[in-house]
C-alpha positions in Angstrom: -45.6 -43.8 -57.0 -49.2 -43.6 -58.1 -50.3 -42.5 -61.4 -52.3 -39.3 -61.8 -54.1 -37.8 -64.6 -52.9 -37.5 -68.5 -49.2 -39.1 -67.3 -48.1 -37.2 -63.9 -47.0 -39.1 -61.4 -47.1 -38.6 -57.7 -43.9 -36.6 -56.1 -41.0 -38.4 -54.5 -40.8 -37.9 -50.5 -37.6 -35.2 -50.4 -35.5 -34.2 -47.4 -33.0 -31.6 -46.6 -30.2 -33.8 -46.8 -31.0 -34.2 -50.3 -31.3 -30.3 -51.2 -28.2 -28.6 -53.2 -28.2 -25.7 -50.2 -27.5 -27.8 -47.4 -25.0 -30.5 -48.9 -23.0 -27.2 -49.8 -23.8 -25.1 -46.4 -25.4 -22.7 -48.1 -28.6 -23.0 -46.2 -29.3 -21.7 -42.8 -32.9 -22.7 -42.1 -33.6 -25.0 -39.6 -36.9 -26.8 -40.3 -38.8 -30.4 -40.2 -39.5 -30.3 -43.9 -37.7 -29.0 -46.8 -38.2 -25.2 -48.2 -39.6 -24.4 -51.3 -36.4 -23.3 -52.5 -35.1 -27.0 -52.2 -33.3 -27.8 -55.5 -31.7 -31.6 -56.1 -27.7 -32.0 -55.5 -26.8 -33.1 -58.5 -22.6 -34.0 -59.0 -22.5 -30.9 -62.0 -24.0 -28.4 -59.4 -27.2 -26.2 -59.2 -29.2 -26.8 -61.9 -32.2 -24.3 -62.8 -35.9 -25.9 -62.0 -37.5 -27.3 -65.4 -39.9 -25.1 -67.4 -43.5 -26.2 -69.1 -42.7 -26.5 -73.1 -44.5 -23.8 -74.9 -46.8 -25.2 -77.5 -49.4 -23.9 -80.2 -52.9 -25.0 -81.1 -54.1 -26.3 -83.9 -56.2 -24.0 -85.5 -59.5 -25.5 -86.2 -61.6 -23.6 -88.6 -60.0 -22.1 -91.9 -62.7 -19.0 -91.9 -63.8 -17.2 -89.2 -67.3 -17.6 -87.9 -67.9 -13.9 -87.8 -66.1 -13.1 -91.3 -68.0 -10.6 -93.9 -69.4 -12.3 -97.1 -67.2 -11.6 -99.8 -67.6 -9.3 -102.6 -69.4 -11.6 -105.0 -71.3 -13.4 -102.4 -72.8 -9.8 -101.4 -73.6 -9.5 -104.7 -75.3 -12.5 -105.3 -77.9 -12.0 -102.3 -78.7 -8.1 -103.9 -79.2 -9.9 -107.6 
């Protein structure tokens, strides 16, 4: 495997003999290559594809860059 960028790595080379679908007959293509609904045979059974983790940002400034002086500050620019 080679290393990509920030920590992926390059995809192992799968087959159809591998897929969930056809070690269970449940697939009835006939092609060179596996599908893109291939899914790894696992010994618990068909497991749902991983999902990207939801995270949030840091937020980066504490006061808006557009944000209305306050009260006194509109005062003190009218003193």
């Amino acid at each position: 495997m080679t290393s990509m960028g920030k920590g992926r790595t390059a995809a192992k080379k799968v087959s159809c003999e591998q897929c969930y679908f056809r070690c269970n007959l449940l697939c009835a293509l006939e092609l060179d290559e596996p599908c893109t609904t291939f899914r790894p045979d696992h010994p618990e059974g068909l497991r749902p594809p991983r999902q990207l983790r939801f995270t949030f940002r840091q937020e980066r400034r504490s006061r808006a860059a557009w944000a209305f002086p306050s009260a006194q500050e509109q005062a003190a620019l009218h003193a």
